[in-house]
Residue frames as a rotation matrix with the C-alpha (Angstrom) as fourth column:
UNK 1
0.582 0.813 0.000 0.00
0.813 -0.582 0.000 0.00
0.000 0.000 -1.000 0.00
UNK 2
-0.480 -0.815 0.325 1.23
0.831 -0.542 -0.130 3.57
0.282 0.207 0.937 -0.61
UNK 3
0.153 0.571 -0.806 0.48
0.865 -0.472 -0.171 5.93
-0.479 -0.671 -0.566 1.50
UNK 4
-0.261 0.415 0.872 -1.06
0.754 -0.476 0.453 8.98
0.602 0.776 -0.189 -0.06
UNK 5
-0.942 0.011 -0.337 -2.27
0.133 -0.905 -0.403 12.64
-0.310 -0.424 0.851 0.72
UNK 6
-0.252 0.930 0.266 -6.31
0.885 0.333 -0.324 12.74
-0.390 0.154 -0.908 0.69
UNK 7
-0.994 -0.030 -0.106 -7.66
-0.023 -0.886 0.464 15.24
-0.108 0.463 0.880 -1.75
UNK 8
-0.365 0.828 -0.426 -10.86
-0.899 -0.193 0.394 13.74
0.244 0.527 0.814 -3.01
UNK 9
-0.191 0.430 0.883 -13.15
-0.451 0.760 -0.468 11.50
-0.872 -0.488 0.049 -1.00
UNK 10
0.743 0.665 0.077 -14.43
-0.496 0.624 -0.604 8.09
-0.450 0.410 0.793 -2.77
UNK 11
-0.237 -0.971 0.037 -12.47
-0.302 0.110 0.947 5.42
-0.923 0.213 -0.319 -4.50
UNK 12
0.617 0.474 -0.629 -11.57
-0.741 0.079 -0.667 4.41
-0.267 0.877 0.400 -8.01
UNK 13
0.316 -0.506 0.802 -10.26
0.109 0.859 0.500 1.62
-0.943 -0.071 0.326 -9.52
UNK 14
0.960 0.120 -0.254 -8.75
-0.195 -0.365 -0.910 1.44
-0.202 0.923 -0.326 -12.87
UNK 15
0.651 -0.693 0.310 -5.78
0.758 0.582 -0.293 1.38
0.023 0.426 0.904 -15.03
UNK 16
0.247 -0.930 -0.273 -2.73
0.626 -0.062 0.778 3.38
-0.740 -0.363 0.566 -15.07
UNK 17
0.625 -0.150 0.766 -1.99
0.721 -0.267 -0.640 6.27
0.301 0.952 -0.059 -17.43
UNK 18
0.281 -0.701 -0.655 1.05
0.770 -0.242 0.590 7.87
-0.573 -0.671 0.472 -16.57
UNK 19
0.564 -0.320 0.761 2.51
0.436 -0.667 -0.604 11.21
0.701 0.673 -0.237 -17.82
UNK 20
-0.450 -0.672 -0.588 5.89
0.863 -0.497 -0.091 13.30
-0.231 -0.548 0.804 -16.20
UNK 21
-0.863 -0.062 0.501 4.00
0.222 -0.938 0.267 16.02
0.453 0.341 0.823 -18.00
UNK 22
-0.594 0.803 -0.057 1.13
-0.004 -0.073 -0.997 18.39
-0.805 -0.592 0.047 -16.25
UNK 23
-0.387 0.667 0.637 -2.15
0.921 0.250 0.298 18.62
0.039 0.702 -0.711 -18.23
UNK 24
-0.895 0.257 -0.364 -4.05
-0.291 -0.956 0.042 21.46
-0.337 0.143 0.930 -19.25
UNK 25
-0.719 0.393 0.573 -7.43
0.639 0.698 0.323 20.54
-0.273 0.599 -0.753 -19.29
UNK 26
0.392 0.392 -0.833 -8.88
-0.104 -0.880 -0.463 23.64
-0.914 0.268 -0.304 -20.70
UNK 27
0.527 -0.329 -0.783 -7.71
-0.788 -0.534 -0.307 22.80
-0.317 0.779 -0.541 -24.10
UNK 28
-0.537 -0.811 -0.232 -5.57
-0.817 0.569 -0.099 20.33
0.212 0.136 -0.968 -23.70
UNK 29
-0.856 0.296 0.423 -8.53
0.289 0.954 -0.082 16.94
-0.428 0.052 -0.902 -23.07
UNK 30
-0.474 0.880 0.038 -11.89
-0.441 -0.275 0.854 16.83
0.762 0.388 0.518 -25.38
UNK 31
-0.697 0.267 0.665 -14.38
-0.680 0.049 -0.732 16.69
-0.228 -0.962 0.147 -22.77
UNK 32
0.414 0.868 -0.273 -16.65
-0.900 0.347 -0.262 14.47
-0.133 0.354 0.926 -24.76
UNK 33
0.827 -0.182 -0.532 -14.24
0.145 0.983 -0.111 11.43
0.544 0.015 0.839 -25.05
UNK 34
0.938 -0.317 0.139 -11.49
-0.208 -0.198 0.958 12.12
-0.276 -0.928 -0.252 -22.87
UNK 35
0.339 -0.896 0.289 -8.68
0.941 0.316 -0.124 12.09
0.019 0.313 0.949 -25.12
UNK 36
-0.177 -0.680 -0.711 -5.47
0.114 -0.732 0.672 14.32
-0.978 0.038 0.207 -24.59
UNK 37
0.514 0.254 0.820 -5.83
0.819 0.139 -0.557 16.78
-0.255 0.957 -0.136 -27.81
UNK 38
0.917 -0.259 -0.303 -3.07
-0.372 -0.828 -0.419 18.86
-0.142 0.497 -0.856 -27.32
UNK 39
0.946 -0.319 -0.051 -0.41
0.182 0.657 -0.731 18.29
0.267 0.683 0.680 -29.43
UNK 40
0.002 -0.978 0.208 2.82
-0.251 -0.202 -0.947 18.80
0.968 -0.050 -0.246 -27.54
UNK 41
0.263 0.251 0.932 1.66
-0.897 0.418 0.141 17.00
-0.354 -0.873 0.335 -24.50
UNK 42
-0.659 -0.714 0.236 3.29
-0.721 0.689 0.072 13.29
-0.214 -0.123 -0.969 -24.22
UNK 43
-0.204 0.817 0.539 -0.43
0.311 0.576 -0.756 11.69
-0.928 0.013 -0.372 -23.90
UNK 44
-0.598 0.401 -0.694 -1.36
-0.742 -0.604 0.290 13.34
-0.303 0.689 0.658 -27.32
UNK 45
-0.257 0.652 -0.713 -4.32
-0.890 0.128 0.438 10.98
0.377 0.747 0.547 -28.47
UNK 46
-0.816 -0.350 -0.460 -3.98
0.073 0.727 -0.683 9.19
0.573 -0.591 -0.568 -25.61
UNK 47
0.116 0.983 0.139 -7.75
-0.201 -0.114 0.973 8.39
0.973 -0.141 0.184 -23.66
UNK 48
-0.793 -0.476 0.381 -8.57
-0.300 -0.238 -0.924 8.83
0.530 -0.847 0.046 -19.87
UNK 49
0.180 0.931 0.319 -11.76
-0.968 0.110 0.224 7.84
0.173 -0.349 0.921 -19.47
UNK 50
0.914 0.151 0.378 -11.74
-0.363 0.722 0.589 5.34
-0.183 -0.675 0.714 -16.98
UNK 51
0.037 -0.840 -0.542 -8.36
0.613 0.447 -0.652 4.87
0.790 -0.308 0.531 -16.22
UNK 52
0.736 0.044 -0.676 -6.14
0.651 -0.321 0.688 6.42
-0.187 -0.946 -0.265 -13.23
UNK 53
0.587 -0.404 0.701 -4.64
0.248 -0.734 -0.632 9.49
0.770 0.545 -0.331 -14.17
UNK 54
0.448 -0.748 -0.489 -1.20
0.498 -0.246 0.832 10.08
-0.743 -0.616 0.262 -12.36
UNK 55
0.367 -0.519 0.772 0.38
0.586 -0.515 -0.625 12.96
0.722 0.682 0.115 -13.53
UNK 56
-0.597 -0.788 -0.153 2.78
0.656 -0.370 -0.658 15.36
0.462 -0.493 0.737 -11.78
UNK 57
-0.401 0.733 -0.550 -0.36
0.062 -0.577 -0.814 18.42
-0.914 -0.360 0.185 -11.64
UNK 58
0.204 0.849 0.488 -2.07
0.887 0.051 -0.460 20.41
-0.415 0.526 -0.742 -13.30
UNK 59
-0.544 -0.663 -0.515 -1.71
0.662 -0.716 0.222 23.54
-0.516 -0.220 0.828 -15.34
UNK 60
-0.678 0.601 0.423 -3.30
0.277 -0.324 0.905 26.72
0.681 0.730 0.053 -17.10
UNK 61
-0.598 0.552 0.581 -7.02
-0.474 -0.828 0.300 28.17
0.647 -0.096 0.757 -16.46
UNK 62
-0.784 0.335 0.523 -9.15
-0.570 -0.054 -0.820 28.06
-0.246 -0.941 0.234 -13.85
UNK 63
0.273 0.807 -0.524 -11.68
-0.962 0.232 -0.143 26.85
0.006 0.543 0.840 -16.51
UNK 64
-0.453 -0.263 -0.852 -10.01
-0.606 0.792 0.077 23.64
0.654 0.551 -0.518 -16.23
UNK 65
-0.927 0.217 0.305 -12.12
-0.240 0.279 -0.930 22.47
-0.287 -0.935 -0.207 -13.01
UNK 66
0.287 0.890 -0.354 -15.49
-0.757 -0.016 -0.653 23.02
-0.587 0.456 0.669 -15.01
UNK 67
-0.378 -0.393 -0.838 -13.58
-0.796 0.600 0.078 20.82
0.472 0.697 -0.540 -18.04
UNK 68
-0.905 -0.402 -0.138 -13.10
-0.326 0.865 -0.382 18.24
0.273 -0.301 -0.914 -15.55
UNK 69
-0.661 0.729 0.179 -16.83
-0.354 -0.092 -0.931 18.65
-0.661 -0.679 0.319 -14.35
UNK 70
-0.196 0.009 -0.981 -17.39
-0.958 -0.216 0.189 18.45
-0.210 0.976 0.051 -18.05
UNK 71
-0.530 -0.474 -0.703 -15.95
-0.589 0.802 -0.097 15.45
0.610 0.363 -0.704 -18.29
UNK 72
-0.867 0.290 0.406 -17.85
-0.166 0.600 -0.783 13.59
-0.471 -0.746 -0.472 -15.34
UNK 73
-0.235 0.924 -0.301 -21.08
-0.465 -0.379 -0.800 14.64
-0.854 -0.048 0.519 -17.04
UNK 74
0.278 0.107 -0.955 -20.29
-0.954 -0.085 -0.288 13.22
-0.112 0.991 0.078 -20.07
UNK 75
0.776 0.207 0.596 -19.07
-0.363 0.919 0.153 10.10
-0.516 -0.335 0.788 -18.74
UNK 76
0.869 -0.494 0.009 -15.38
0.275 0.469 -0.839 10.56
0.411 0.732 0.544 -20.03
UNK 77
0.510 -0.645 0.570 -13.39
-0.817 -0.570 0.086 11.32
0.269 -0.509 -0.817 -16.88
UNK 78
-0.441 -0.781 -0.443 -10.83
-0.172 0.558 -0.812 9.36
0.881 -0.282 -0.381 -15.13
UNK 79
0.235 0.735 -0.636 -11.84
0.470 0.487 0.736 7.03
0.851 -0.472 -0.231 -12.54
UNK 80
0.590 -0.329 -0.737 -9.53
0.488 -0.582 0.651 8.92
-0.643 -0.744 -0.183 -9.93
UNK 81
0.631 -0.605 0.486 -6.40
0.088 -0.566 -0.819 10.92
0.771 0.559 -0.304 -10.11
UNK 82
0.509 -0.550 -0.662 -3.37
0.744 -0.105 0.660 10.58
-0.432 -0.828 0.356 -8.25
UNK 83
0.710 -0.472 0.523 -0.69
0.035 -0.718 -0.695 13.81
0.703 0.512 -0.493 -8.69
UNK 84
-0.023 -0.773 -0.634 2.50
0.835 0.334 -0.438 14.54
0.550 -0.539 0.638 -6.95
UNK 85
-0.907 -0.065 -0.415 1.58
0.327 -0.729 -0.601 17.79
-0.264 -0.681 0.683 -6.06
UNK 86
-0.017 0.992 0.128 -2.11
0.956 -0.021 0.293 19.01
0.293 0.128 -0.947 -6.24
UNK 87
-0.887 -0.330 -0.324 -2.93
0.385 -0.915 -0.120 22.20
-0.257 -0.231 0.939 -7.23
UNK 88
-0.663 0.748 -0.033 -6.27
-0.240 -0.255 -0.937 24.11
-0.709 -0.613 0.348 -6.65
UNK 89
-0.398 0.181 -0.899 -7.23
-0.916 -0.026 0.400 23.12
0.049 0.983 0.176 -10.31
UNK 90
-0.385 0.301 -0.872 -7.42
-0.279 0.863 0.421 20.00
0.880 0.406 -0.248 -10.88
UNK 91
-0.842 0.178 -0.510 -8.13
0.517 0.539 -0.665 19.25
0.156 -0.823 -0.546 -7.04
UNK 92
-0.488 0.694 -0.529 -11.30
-0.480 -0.720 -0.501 21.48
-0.729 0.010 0.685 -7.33
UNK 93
-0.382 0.274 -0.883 -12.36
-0.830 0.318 0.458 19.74
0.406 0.908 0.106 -10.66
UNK 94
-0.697 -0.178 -0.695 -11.58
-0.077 0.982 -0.174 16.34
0.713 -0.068 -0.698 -9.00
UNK 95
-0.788 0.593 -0.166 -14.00
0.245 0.055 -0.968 17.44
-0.565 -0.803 -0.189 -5.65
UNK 96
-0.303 0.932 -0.199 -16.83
-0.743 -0.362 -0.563 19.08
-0.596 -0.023 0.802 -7.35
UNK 97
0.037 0.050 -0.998 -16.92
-0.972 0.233 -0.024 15.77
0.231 0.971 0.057 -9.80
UNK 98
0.698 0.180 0.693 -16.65
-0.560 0.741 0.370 13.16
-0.447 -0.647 0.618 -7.16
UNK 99
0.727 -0.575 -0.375 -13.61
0.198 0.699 -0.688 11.70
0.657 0.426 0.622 -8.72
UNK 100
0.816 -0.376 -0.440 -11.07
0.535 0.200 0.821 10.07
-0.220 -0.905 0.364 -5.92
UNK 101
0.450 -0.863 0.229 -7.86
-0.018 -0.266 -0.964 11.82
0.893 0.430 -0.135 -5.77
UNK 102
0.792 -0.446 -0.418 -4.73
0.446 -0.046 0.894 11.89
-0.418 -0.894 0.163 -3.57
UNK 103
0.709 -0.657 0.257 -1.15
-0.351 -0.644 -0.680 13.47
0.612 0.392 -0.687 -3.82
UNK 104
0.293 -0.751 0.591 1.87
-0.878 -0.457 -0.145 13.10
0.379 -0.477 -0.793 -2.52
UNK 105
0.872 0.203 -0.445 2.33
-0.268 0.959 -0.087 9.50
0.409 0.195 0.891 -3.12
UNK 106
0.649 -0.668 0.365 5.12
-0.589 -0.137 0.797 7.94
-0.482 -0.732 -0.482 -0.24
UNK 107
-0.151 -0.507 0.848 6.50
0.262 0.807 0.529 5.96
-0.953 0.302 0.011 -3.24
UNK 108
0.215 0.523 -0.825 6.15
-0.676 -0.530 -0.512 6.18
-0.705 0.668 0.240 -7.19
UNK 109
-0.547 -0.714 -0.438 8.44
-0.814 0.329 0.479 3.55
-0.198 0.618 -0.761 -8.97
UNK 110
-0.583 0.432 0.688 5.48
0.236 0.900 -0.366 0.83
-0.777 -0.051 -0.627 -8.60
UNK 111
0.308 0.874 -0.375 3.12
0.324 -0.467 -0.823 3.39
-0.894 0.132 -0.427 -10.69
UNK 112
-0.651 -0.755 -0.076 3.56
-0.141 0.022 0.990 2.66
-0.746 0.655 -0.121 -13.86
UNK 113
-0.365 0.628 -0.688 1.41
-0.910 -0.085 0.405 2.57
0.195 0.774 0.602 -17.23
UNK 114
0.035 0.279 -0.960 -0.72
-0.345 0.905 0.250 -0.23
0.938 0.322 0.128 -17.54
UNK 115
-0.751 -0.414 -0.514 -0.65
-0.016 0.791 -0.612 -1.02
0.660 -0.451 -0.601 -13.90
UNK 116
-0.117 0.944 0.309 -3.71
0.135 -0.293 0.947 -1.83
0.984 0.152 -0.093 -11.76
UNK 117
-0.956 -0.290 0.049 -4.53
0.140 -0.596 -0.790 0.32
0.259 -0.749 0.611 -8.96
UNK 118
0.289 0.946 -0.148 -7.32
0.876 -0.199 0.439 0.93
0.386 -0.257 -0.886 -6.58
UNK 119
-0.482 -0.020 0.876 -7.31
0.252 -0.961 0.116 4.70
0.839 0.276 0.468 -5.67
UNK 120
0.093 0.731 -0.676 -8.93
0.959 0.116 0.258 5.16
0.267 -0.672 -0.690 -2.00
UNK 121
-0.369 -0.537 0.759 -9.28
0.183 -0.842 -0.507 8.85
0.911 -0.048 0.409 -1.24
UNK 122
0.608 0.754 -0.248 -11.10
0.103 0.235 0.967 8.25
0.787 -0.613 0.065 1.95
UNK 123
0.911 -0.390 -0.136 -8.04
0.177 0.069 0.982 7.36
-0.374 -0.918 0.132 3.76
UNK 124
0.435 -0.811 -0.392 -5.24
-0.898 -0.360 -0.252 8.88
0.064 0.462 -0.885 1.05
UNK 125
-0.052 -0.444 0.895 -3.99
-0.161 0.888 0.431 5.18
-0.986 -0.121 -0.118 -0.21
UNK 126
0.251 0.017 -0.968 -2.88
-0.929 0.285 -0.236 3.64
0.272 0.958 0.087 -3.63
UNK 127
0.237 -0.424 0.874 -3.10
-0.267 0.836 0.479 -0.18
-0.934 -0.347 0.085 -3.53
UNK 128
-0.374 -0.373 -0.849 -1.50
-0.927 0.170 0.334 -2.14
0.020 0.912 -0.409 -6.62
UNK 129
0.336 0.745 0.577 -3.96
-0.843 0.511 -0.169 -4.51
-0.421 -0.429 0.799 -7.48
């Protein structure tokens, strides 16, 4: 278990999608299918919906919280989100959208693409399922 920083209550399960880069989602994910569409981002054309989005943060407009709200509504968000640092963006998005998040992960080298993960923001935990 990896002990985590609780941002967003509820958990998610899900796959891995890993990026060193932050995200801009104001621009940078179509809220209708959750693919990364900006082109100079590592994920370019790369889909989130319903995986676990670990990514360093977040960056860019304030509009990107609504995005993410966007995205819930539409039924193309990530099941959680872990970040290494959480900033008021995406951790705003991630509360008003019920989608689990934590930060500050007491480990990272296990969190890798493609690996499954259960996301508990209840008690700020990442198990590797």
């Amino acid at each position: 278990m990896i002990e985590c920083r609780s941002i967003a209550k509820g958990i998610g399960k899900g796959e891995l999608i890993v990026s060193s880069e932050p995200i801009s989602f104001l621009g940078g994910v179509n809220p209708d299918t959750g693919v990364i569409i900006d082109s100079k981002h590592e994920l370019n054309g790369k889909c989130i919906k319903d995986k676990v989005l670990f990514i360093p943060g977040g960056k860019g407009s304030t509009v990107g919280s609504y995005v993410i709200f966007q995205m819930m509504k539409n039924d193309s968000a990530p099941k959680a989100i872990i970040c290494l640092n959480a900033e008021p963006i995406i951790a705003t998005g991630a509360i008003m959208s019920d989608i689990p998040m934590v930060d500050s992960p007491s480990r990272t080298e296990e969190l890798t693409n493609g690996t499954l993960v259960e996301v508990d923001g209840d008690n700020g935990t990442i198990t590797i399922l």
